[in-house]
Structure formats: C-alpha cells, structure tokens
N, C-alpha and C positions, 0 to 999 in steps of 0.2 A: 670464678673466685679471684679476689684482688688479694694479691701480692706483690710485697716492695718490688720487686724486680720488672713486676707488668707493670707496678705505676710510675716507677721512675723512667719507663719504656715508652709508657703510652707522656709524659708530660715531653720526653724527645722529643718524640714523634710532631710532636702540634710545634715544638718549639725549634725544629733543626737549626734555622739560621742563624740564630742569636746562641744558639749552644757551640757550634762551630766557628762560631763568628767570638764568642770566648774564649774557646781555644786557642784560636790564632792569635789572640791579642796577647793572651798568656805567652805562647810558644817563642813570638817574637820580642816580649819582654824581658823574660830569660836566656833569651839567647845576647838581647844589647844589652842587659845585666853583667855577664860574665865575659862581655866585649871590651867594657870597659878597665878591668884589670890588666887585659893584654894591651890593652894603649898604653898604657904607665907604663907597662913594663917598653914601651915602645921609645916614651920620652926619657928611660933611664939610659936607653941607648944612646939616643942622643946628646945626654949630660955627655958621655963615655967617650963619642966615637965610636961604638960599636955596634955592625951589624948580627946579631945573633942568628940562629937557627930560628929562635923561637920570630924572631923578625918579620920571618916570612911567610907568618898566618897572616896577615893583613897585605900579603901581595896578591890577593883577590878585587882588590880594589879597582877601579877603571881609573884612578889616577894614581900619579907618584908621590906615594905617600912620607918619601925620605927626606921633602925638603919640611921644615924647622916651621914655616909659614903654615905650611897647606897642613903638616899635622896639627898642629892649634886649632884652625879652622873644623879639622877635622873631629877633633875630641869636643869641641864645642858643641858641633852639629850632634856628636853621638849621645853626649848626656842630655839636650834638649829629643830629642828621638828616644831616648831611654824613660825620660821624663813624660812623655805623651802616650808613648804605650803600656807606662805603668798605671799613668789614667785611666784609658780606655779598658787596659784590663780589668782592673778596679770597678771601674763605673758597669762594664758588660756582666762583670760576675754578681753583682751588688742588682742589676737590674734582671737579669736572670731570675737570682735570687725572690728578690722582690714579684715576679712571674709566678713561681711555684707554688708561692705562698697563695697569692689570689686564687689558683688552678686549684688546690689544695682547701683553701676556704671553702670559693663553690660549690666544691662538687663533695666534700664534705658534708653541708648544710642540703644540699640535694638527697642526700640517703639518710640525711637525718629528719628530715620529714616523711620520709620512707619506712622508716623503724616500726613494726605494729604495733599499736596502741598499747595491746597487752605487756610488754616488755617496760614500756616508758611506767607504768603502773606499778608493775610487780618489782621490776629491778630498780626502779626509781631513774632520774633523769642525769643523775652523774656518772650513772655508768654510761654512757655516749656523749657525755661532753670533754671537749675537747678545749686546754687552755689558751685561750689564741695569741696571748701573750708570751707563753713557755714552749706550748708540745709545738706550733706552731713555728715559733722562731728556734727550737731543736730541729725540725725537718728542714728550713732552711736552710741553715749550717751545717746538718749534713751533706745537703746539693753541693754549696756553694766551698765551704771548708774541706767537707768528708770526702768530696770526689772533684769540683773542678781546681781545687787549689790543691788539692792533692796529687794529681796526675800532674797538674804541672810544675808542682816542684820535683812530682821525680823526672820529668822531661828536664829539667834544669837542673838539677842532681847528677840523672845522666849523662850531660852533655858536659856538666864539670869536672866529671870524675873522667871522662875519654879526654879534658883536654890535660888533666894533670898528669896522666898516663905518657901521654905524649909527651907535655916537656919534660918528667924524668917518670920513668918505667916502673924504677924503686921507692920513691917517695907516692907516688901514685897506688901502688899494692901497699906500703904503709898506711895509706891514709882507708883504704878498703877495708884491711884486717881491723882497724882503730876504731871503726863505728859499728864493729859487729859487738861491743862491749854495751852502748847503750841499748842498742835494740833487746839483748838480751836481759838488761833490766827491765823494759818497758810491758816486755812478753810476762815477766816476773809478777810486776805488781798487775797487771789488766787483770786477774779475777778478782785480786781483790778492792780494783777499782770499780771491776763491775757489780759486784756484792755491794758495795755503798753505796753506789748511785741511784739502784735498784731500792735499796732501803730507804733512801732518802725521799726518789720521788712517793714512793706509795706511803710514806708516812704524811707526805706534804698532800699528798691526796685527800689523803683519811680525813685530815684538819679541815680541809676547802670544803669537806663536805656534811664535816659535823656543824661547822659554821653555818652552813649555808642556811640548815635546817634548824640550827636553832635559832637563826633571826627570822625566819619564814613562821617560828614560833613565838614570835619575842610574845605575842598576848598573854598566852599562856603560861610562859615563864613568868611574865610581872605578874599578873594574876594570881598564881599560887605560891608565889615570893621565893621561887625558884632559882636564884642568881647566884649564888653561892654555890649548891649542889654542881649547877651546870656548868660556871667558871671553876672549878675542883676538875670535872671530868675535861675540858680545854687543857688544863696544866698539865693534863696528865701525857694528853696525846701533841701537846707544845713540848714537853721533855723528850719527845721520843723523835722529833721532828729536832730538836737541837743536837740530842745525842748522834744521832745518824747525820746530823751535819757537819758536826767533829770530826767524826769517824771521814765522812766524805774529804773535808778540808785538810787530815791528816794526810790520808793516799795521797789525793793530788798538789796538794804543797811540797813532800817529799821527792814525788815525779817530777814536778816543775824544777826543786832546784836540783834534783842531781842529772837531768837533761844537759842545762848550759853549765854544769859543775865536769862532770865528764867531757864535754867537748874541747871544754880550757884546757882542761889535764891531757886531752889527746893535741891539741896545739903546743903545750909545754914538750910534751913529749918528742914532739918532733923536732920543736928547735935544738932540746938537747941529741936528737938523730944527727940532724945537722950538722950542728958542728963537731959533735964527735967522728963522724964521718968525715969531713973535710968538704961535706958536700959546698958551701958558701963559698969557697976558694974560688980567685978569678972575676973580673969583670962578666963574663958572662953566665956565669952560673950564679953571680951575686943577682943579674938583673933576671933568673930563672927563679931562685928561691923567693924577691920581691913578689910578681907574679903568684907565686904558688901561696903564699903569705895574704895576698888581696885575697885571690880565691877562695881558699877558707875560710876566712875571717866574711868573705861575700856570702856564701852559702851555708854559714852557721844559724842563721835564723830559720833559713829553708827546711833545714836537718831538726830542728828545732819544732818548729811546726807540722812536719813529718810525722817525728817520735812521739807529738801530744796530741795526733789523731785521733788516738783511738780512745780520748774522750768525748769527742765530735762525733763518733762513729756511736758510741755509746748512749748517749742520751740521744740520739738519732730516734737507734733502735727501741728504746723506750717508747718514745711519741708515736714509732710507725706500728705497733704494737696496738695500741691504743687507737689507732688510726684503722688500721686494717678492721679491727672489733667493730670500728660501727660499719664500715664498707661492703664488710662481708654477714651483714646480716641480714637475713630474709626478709623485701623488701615485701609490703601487703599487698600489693595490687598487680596481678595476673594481665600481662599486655596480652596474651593467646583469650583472655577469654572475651566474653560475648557481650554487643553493648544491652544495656537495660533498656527495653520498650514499655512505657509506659500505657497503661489500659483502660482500668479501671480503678488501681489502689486497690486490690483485695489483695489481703494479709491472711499467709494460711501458716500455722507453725504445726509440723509435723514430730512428735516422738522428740524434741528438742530438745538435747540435752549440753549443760556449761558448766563447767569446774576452772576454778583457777590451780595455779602450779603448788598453791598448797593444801594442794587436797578437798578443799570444801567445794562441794560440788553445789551451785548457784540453782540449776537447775535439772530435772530427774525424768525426761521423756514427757514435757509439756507438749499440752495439744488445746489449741484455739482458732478457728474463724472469724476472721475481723472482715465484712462486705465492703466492697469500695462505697468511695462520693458519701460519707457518714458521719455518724459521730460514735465511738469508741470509747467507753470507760474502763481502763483494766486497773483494779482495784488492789492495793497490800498491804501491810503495816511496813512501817523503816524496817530496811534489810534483806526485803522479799525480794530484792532483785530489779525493780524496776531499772532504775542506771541503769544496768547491764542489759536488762531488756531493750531497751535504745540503741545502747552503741552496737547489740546485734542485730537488731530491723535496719538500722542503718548503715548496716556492713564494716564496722568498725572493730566488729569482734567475730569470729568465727568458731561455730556451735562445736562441741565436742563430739558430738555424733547427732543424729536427725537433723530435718533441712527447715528451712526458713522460705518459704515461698511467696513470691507477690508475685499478683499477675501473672501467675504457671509456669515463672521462672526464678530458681532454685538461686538464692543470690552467692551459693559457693560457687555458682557458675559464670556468673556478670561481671562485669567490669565495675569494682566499688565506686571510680568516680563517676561514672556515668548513673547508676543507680544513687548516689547523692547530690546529683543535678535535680534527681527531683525529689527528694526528702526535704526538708526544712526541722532544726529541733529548735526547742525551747525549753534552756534549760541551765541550772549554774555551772553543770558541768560544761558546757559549752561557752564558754567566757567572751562577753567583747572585746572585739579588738580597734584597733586604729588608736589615735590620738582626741579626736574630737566626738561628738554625738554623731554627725555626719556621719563620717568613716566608720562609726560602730552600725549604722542602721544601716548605710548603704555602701560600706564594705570597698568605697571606691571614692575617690576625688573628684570623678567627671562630673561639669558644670551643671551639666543638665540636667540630673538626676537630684540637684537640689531642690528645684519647687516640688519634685511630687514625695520626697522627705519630710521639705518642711509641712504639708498639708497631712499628710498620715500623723506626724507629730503631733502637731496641734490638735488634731481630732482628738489622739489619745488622751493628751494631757486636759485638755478639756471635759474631758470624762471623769477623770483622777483627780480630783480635785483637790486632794489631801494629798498628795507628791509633790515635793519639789518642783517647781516649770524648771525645764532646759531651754538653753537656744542651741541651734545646729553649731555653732564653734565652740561651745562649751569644753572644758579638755576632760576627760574623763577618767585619768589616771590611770594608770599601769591595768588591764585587763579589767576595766571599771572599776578601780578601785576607791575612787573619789563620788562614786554612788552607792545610795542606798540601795536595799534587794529590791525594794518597790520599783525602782527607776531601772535597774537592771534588768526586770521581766518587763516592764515596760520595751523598753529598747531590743530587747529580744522577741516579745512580741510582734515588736514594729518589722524589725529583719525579716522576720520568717513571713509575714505579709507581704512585704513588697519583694521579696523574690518571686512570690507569685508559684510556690512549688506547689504540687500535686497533693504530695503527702506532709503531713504534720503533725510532728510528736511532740506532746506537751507535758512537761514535767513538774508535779505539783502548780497546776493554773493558778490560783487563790494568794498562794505564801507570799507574804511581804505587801501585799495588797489590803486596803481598808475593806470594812462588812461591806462600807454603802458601794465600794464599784462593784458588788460580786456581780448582781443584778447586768449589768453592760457586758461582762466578761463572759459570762455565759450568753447571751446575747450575740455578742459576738464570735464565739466560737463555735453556735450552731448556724450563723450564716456561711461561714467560711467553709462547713460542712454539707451547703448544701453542692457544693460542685469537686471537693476533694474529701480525702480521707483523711480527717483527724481522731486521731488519736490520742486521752489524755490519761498521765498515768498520777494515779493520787494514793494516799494512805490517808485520807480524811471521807467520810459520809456526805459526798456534796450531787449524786443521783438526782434528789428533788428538785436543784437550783439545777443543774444543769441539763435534766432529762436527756440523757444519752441514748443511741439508738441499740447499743449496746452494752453491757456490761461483763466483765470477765473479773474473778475472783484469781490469783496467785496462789496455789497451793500453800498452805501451813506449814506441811512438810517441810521446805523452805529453811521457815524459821527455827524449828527446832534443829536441823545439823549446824544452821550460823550458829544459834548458843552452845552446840556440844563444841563445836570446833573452836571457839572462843574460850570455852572453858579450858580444852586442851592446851591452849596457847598459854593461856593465865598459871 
C-alpha cells in the first residue's frame, strides 16, 4: 500500500546524492549566511580599536585575520562564497525538485493505466486525474519548500539562535520566549486555514469537471439550445469557487501580515529591552548588539518562511491525497497468474454472470459455445450487452460470478496481457489512436511496416468505394475524430488484420458502411474465419449476408431489467 511516507522514502532512496548533496549546500549556505553579520561586527571593531570577546569566533581561521587588508579580502571572498552556495542551493533544491515531479508523473501515469476499466466507466475519469499544473507543482513544494527548506532554515535558525545565546545569554532567551508568540498564532488559524483550502480545492475541482463534461457535450448543448440553463448551473458552482476563495484569501492574507507584523513588534521590543537595560553601553557591547541587530533582521525571512509552512504543507496534503487514490488502487492484471496458450479459439461461457456497481445486473448465468477457427454470430437489440460482452471475452472486465473459458483456460486465471496478445476488437468503443492513419492502423512508426499498411489500405479502400480515400500521413484527429464512422471501422478493420491475432471480435460489422460493400465485408470476414475465431456481435438481421457458422441469441431477460432499472433512475 503507497503511503506519503513510503513515497517520499522510496523517491530518497533512488535520489540520495543529490538529496544530500542539497543539504550540504543549504547547511553551508546558512551557515556563511549568518558568518557574515559576525564580520561587521568584526570591521566595527576595527572602526573602534577594539578587540571584543565576540572577536574571537573567527580566530578559527588559518590566517590573521586582525590586519585591516587581509580582513577586506576576507569579507570579499566570504560574500562571493555566500553568493555561490546560495546558487547551488537554489539550483540543487529547484533540480531536485524538478526530479520528484517527473518520478511522480511516471510512475503516476504507470498506475493510471493500471486502474480497471470498470472504475474509469462507472466513477468517470476525473476521479484519477491528477492536475499536473497544481496537484503536481503542490507536491513539489512540499519536497522542496515543506521539508528541504524547511529543515534548513531550522539548521539556520538553530545555529543563530546558539550564536545569539552566546554573545548575550539574556537577549538570546528574549529573543527565544519572543517567537513563541507567532507560532502560537499560526497553530490558531491552521484549521482554519485548512477548512479553506480544503473548500476551495474540491470546489475548484467540481468546476474542472463540470466543464470538462460539458464541452465534451457542446453537440448537445447547441442542439437543444441548452446554453443558458448550463451557463446558470456554471455560475452557480463559479460562486462557490469565489466564495471559498475569499474565504481562503482572508486566512492567509491575515497569516501573511501578522507573521512580519509581529516579528517587527518583537525587534521594537527589543530595542526598547536594550536600552532600557543599559544593555548598548560601551564600545563593545555597542559592536555586540550591531551583530545581534544583523542577525535578526538576517533570519527574519527564515522565521518567516517557517511560520507560512504550513500552507506548503497543506496543499501538499491535499495533492498527496489525491495522489495516493489513484496509487493505491487495485491494479487489473495478476503478475502470479498464468500466461494464455493459445489452441484453438474455442469460447465456452459457463453460468456467467455481470452487474455493474448500480445494481443492474448485465448478465443472469449465461451459457454459450463458440468452436474455434469459425465464424460466430451472437445476436441482441441495443442494450443486451454486447460492449460488455467484449470487454469480458477480452478480459477487460471481470464476470461477477461463472467463468469465461477459451481454450480450457478460465481467463480469471491468465494473464490479461498475454490473453489480448491474441484477441484483436473491433469496435467504436476501442478508439484510434496515434496522430496519422499510419500510427492508427499500425499502432507504431517503424519504417518497415509501412508498405504492408499501405497495401492492406488500398485494398480496403478500393473495395469502399463510397468512403473518403486516406493517405497513410493523413492526421486523423484526437482518437479519429476528423473521421467518419465508415473510415473508422474501416481503419479498425485494417488494425485487427494486420496484427494477425487469433481471435476477433467485431462489433456491429455493417454500421457506417454503404448496402453495396456489405457484399465484400462478409466476404471477408468468412475468410479470416477460416484459420481464426471470429466473432461478430450485431442487433441487425444480417444471418443471410453473412452465413455464420454459428449463431447465438442474448437473452431478453436482459432487456427487460435495463428498462426497469432505467425507469428507476428516471
């Protein structure tokens, strides 16, 4: 099971060097950060004639750092060396960063093809997607913000709060007790930063996804002059996405200024400590409080970036949330089980029965023999199931109870990729893919494989006389959408051809097709029959054209629970 803690474990693990090799650059950034203050305070001595106590942190040096030259030299060298490992830090955490997110894409889009078919259907496809613009650059910013800038400003926190201790004991416990007053705000508003944030993304959600669906609808919206009703219901869920943005902007507007509001008020405070105390008296307590003064004013941003963590930490948690949902979902394919031996193509459905998650049960204890090397008619009206009869021959769905047998192996027991090495479908639900004809029929770009595309091609189209002609660089649009249905069973035709697979499932043959090819199509899909098992599933009377060696009726039954269950819904 993936949780934050195993993943931000296991992307260590791959990455030590460069996470260690961040560190370091931070650790020693922070430390020639807060080196610099004690140098001032080193040249005030100078102004002075005075060698202070505090003087004597930089007699670690291997030179003598008291003469007036060599310190110059010195503070030169240390702001150019403070200046290059503030880069490095920068650049390491930023490239890190930049790391997680690709570790985090991959292997994200690897379980997202993973997901069983059934969920991408029933829950729809925004419940596993993942913004790669937002949830994405949230997870990085927790890496890179929420824990490697974070640990190292408290490494630099800590080492400035041990050195102000040191030059005075008192001002040092003052400055200790002084920041336990913001934190204690910050602790304050955090639930109700996290109620907001929380509101805001899943309202912002809600919008991406009514949108999404109603452009994926625009036909029908324009069609039944739907534009109004549906921009009403946008406004509706646009108000609630601004309200909660308000809400959001309020908390952390209020957080942001009274963060550096209170740290000013804790440096007023001190100075009035100060001199109420007599502490500034003296050339060298004068060139202790300068120092103490740098420091603060150094490490206010630090403190600063600290306290407004745990908005970084927040919408983290959000994205990993989300993250974790698609990661830890039951992936459909069984590495323990057994590869598919193909035989002969015989198709036995035993007692099969399929329901989806809202109750309507698809199928009731079907029972059919399909003989290998044949040709296969199983027959039903719209509704009776066929689709789904597919994507379960094909192991895309998995029967609610009875088995599915080809070849005397029980496919809840096989390995589904290797048992659709040799299936082949044809079908709208099965959409082309690639960019050109090419890549939709032959699924690849290698050179070679273009002449025996482009000659299956021409055949076909040559046959189709009434279709559109393609050329193989044709662009074909988003999952064929710059084709007609004719051209699409066409090209899908062609695919499941030249893969050459054993078994063939064909879904409505005829549809989108002219009367005069039917003649060729049946033709050819009783020769393809003679050395594999096809299979074609239709709700039209087409027996006589195609003289099948089999025929199989879909129970009724069927249809009557989709209408009660429809009517339920209604």
């Amino acid at each position: 099971m993936w949780l934050k803690r195993k993943t931000l474990a296991q992307f260590y693990s791959e990455n030590k060097k460069l996470a260690w090799l961040t560190f370091a650059m931070s650790f020693t950034a922070g430390l020639l950060t807060i080196t610099v203050p004690v140098a001032i305070g080193k040249y005030y001595d100078f102004l002075f004639g005075y060698r202070s106590f505090r003087a004597r942190m930089l007699d670690f040096l291997p030179f003598d750092i008291n003469d007036i030259k060599v310190f110059l030299v010195f503070f030169i060298v240390l702001v150019i060396l403070k200046t290059i490992f503030s880069f490095a830090e920068k650049y390491c955490t930023g490239l890190l960063g930049e790391q997680f997110t690709f570790w985090i894409r991959t292997t994200l889009f690897q379980h997202q093809l993973k997901i069983p078919v059934q969920d991408y259907e029933s829950k729809g496809m925004g419940r596993y997607l993942l913004r790669f613009s937002g949830d994405l650059n949230s997870l990085k910013n927790y890496l890179t913000k929420g824990i490697i800038r974070f640990v190292s400003d408290a490494m630099m926190l800590t080492l400035t709060l041990a050195l102000l201790f040191w030059l005075d004991f008192r001002l040092g416990l003052f400055m200790l007790t002084g920041l336990g007053l913001p934190l204690w705000g910050i602790i304050t508003f955090n639930r109700k930063l996290s109620r907001a944030t929380r509101a805001q993304r899943n309202y912002k959600s809600s919008l991406l996804a009514f949108t999404n669906t109603r452009l994926r609808a625009i036909h029908t919206i324009r069609f039944f002059n739907k534009e109004i009703p549906e921009q009403g219901k946008f406004d509706k869920k646009a108000e609630r996405v601004f309200d909660a943005g308000i809400q959001y902007q309020k908390v952390t507007s209020l957080i942001n200024a009274l963060i550096p509001g209170v740290l000013y008020l804790l440096l007023g405070a001190l100075f009035m400590y100060i001199y109420f105390s007599g502490q500034g008296q003296g050339t060298s307590a004068g060139s202790n409080i300068l120092v103490f003064i740098i420091l603060l004013l150094t490490i206010m941003p630090v403190m600063q970036r600290m306290l407004r963590v745990n908005v970084v930490w927040e919408l983290g948690n959000i994205s990993f949330e989300k993250l974790l949902n698609v990661l830890n979902r039951i992936e459909t394919e069984n590495v323990s089980n057994t590869i598919f031996r193909y035989k002969s193509g015989e198709i036995k459905i035993k007692e099969m029965s399929y329901g989806f998650e809202s109750g309507h049960a698809v199928f009731d204890k079907l029972v059919f023999n399909i003989p290998g090397s044949g040709l296969a008619l199983i027959k039903g009206p719209p509704g009776s199931g066929k689709s789904t009869l597919i994507k379960l021959m094909a192991g895309l769905y998995k029967p609610t109870s009875g088995k599915i047998i080809i070849d005397k192996q029980d496919l809840a027991e096989v390995d589904g990729r290797s048992l659709r090495r040799r299936i082949a479908v044809v079908s709208d639900e099965i959409p082309l893919m690639g960019e050109t004809v090419f890549e939709a029929i032959s699924y690849s770009r290698k050179p070679e494989k273009r002449l025996p595309t482009q000659f299956l091609l021409k055949y076909l189209q040559n046959n189709n006389p009434d279709l559109p002609p393609l050329c193989l660089d044709d662009k074909i649009g988003d999952l064929g959408c710059n084709l007609s249905k004719g051209q699409r069973k066409l090209l899908a035709f062609a695919r499941a051809v030249l893969t050459n697979k054993k078994i063939i499932l064909i879904d409505e043959l005829f549809e989108g097709l002219s009367p005069a090819s039917i003649p060729f199509w049946s033709k050819e899909v009783r020769e393809l029959a003679t050395d594999k098992t096809v299979v074609v599933f239709t709700s039209q009377c087409i027996e006589e054209v195609l003289m099948p060696d089999e025929v199989f009726i879909l129970p009724k039954r069927n249809l009557d629970e989709a209408a009660q269950a429809t009517s339920r819904v209604a």
